[in-house]
C-alpha positions as CSV (number, residue, x, y, z in Angstrom):
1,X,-137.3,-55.2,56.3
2,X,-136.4,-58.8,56.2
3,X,-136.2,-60.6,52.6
4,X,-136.6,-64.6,52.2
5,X,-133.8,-66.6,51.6
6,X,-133.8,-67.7,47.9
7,X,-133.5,-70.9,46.3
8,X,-130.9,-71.3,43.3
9,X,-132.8,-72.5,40.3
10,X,-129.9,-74.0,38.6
11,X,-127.7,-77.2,39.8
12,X,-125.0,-76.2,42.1
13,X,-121.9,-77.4,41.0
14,X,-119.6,-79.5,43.8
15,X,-116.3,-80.7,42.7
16,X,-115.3,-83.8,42.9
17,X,-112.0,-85.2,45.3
18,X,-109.0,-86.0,43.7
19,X,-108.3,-89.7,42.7
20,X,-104.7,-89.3,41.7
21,X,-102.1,-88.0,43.8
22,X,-99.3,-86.1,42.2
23,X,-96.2,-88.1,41.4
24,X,-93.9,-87.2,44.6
25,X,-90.3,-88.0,45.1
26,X,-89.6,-89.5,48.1
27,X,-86.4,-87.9,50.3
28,X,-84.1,-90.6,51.3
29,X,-84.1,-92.0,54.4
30,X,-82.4,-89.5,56.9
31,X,-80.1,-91.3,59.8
32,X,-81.6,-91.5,63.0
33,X,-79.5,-90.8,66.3
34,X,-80.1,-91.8,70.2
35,X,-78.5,-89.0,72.4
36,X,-78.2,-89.8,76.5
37,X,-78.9,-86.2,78.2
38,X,-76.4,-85.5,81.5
39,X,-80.2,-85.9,83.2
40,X,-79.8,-89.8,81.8
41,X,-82.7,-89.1,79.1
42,X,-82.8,-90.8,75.8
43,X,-83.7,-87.8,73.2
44,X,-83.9,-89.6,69.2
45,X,-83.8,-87.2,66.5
46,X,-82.7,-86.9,63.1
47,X,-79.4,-86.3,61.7
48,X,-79.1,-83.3,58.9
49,X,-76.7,-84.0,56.1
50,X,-76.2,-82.6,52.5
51,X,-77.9,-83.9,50.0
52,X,-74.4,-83.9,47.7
53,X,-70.8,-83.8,49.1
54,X,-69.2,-82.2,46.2
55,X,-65.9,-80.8,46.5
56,X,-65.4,-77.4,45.6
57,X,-63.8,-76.4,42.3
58,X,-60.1,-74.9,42.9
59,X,-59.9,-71.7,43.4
60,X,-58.1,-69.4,40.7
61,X,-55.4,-67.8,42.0
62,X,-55.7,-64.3,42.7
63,X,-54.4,-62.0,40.3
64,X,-52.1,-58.7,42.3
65,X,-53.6,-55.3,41.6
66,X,-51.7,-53.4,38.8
67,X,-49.1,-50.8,40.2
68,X,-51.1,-47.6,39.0
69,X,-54.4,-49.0,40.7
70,X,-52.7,-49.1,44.5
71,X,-50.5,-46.2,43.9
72,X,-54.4,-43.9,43.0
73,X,-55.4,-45.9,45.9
74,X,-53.2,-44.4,48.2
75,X,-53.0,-41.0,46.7
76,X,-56.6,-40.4,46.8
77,X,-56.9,-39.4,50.4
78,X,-53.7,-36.8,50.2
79,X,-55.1,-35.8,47.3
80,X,-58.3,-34.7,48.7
81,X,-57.1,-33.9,52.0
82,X,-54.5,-31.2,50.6
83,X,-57.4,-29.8,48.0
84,X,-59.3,-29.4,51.7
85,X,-56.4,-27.8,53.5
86,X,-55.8,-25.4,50.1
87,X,-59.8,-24.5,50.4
88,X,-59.5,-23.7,54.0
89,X,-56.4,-21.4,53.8
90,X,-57.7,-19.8,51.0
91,X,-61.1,-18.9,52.7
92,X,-58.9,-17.0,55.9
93,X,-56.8,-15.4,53.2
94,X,-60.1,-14.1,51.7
95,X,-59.8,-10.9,53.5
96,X,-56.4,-10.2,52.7
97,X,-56.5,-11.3,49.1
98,X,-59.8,-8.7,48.4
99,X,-56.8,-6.1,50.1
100,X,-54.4,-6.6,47.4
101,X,-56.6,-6.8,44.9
102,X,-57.9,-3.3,45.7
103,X,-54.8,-2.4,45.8
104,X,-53.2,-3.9,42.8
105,X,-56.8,-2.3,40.9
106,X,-55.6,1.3,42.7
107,X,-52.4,0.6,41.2
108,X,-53.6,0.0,37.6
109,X,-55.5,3.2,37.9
110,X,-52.7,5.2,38.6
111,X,-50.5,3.8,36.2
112,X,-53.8,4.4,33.7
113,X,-53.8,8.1,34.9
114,X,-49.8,8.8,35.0
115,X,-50.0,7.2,30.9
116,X,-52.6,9.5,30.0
117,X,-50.6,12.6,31.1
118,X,-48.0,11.5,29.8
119,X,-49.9,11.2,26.6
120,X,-51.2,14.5,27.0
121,X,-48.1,16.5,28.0
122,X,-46.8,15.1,24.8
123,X,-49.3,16.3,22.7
124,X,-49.0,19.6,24.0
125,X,-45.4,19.9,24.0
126,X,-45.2,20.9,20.8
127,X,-47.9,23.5,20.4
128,X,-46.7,25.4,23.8
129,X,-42.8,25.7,23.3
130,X,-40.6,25.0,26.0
131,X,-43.2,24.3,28.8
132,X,-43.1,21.8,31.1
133,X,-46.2,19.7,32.5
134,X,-46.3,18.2,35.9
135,X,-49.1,15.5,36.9
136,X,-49.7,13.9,40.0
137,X,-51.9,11.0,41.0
138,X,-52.5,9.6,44.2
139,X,-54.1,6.5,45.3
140,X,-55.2,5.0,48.7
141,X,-56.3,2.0,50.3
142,X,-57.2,0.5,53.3
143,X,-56.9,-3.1,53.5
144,X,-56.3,-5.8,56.7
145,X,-52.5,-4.5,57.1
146,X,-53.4,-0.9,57.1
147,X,-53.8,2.2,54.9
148,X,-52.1,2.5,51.6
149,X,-51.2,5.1,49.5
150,X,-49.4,5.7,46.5
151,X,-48.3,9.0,45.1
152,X,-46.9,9.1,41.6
153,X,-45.6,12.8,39.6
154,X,-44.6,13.1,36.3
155,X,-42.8,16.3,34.7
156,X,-42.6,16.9,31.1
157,X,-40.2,19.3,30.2
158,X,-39.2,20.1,26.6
């Protein structure tokens, strides 16, 4: 379905050119130069300069780096490099350290079980006369250098 072109019923509003041109600073003139190519052509063009040839402001003379700055400089990488070496040596001891301590844990138990016959064959020393009490613990482990074991005996006598 086709629809006719309309016609606007209002003015249509066309702007007007500019008559003033915007106030424009005008570059200074920039040096021209003739160049001779090897080929013997003549090539003009424009020389690029600065607009300003200020000299630069002195520089301040650099301060030296405190002692304790350099010295935390350099220990930084020993430092972290021995924590790294510690880390590693610990994790191939980790076998061998989960060893003793089973090991130093069996030998806490028996010392916990020797102390409490002791304690008993005390209390009973009294009551029973001139008897004697004998106790024996043993304890065993096997850990990465083998098997363990440790045999303690205690005898009361009165």
């Amino acid at each position: 379905m086709k629809t006719p072109a309309r016609t606007p019923t209002a003015p249509v509003h066309v702007p007007q050119p500019l008559t003033h041109t915007p106030a424009v600073q005008a570059a200074p003139p920039a040096s021209v130069a003739q160049i001779v190519t090897p080929q013997g052509a003549v090539v003009t063009g424009y020389l690029m300069q600065p607009a300003d040839h200020h000299s630069p402001a002195p520089a301040a003379a650099p301060q030296p780096l405190p002692l304790w700055v350099r010295a935390t400089a350099l220990l930084m990488p020993i430092t972290a490099g021995s924590a790294t070496l510690a880390f590693w040596g610990l994790s191939l001891a980790v076998e061998s350290l989960a060893a003793l301590a089973a090991a130093l844990w069996h030998l806490f138990l028996c010392i916990l079980a020797l102390s409490a016959v002791a304690a008993v064959a005390a209390t009973w020393r009294g009551r029973r006369g001139g008897a004697t009490a004998t106790a024996t613990a043993t304890a065993t482990s096997r850990g990465l250098f083998g098997k363990a074991t440790a045999k303690a005996t205690a005898t009361v006598k009165k």
